[in-house]
N, C-alpha and C positions, 0 to 999 in steps of 0.2 A: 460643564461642557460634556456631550453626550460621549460615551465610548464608538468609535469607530465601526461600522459591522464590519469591515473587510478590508484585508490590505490595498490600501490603493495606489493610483498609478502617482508614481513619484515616492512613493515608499519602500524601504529595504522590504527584500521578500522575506517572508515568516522562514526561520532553520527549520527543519525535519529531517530525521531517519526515518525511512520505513524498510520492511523488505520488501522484495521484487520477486516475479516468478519462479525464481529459485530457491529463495529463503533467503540470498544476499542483501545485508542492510544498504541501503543508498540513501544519503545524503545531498541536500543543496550543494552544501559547499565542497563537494567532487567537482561539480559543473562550475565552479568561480574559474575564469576568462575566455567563457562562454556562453552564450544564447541559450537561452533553455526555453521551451514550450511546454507547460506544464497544464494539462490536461483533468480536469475532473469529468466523472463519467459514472451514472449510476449502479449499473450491474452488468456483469461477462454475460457474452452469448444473449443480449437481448437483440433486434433487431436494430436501431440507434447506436447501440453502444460498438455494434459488429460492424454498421457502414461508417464511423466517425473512426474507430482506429484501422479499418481496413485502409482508408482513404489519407491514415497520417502516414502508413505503413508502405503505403505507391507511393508518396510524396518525400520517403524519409532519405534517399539518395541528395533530392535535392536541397530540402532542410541542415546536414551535413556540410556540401559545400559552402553553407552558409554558416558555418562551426556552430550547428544549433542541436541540440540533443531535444528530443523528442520524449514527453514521459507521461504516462495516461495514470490516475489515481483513481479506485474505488473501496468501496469497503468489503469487497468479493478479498477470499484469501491466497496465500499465492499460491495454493496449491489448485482453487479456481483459476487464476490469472495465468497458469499455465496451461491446464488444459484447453481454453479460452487463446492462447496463443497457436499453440500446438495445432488446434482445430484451423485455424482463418491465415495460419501462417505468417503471424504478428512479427514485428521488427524493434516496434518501439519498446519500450522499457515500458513494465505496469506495476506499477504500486500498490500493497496493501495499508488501509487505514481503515482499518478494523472499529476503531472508538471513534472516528470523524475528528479527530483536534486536527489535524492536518489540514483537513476538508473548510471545518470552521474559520478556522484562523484565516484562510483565505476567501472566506463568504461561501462557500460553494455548501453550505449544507444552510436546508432551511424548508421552509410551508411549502409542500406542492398538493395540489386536487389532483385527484384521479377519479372516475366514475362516481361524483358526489363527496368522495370523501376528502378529507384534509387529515397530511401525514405530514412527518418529518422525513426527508431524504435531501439526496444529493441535487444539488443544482447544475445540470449542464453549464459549463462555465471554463472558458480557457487565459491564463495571464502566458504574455510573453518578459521574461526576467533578462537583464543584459549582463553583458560578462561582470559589470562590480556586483550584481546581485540589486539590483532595485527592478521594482516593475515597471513597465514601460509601457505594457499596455495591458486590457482586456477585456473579453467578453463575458457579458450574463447574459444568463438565456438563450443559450445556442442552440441552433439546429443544426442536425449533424451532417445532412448532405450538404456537400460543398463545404464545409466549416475548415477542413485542412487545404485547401487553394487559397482562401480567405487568409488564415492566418500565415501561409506563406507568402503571399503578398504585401501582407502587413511589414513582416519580417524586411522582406526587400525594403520597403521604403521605409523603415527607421533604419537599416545600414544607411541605405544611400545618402538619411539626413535631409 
């Protein structure tokens, strides 16, 4: 039976520590008996990566109401992921995953083309995790405009069931 590339929906979410723009470690299981939107995202301050968390970051009031925590992951450090914050006036929590097992474990790292060439990097890609910690849903291959109304709509209709 072939191995799994990525955790999928109906599966427990993969654990992780990383730090966050501070140097504080964060963990999945902080967020156990609630909603988590967990974010993969190539690199701080690029254009993509600057309107995908701007726009989780207008959204993140109402993401809350919906006891959902908001978390962007790159492999920028957090001493990036602050200035990165700092600069665009960020809300959400950003993650350092420096070596990708964070990234991989949940698909998001893999083959992208750029002007002819093929590299390894991060895949735009967001899971919604529910308060026991399983995935519930997600995206490959995001585009970042509109991507945070999308998944707050998502959000609504697996509350609502």
């Amino acid at each position: 039976m072939p191995a799994k590339k990525h955790a999928d929906i109906g599966s427990k979410a993969p654990a992780f520590t990383l730090p966050d723009q501070d140097g504080k470690n964060v963990s999945l299981e902080d967020f156990r008996g609630q909603w988590v939107i967990l974010y993969f995202y190539p690199k701080d301050d690029t254009p993509g990566c600057t309107k995908e968390a701007c726009e989780f970051t207008s959204l993140l009031n109402e993401f809350e109401m919906l006891r959902a925590s908001v978390i962007g992951v790159s492999p920028d450090s957090p001493g990036s992921h602050q200035k990165f914050a700092q600069k665009h006036q960020l809300q959400v929590q950003l993650l350092s995953d420096a070596d990708h097992k964070v990234t991989q474990k949940y698909g998001a790292w893999g083959e992208k083309r750029m002007y002819g060439k093929t590299y390894e990097g991060v895949l735009r890609s967001t899971v919604i995790i529910d308060p026991e910690g399983t995935i519930v849903h997600r995206w490959d291959k995001v585009k970042a405009p509109g991507h945070a109304a999308l998944v707050h709509a998502k959000l609504n209709e697996l509350i609502a069931g």
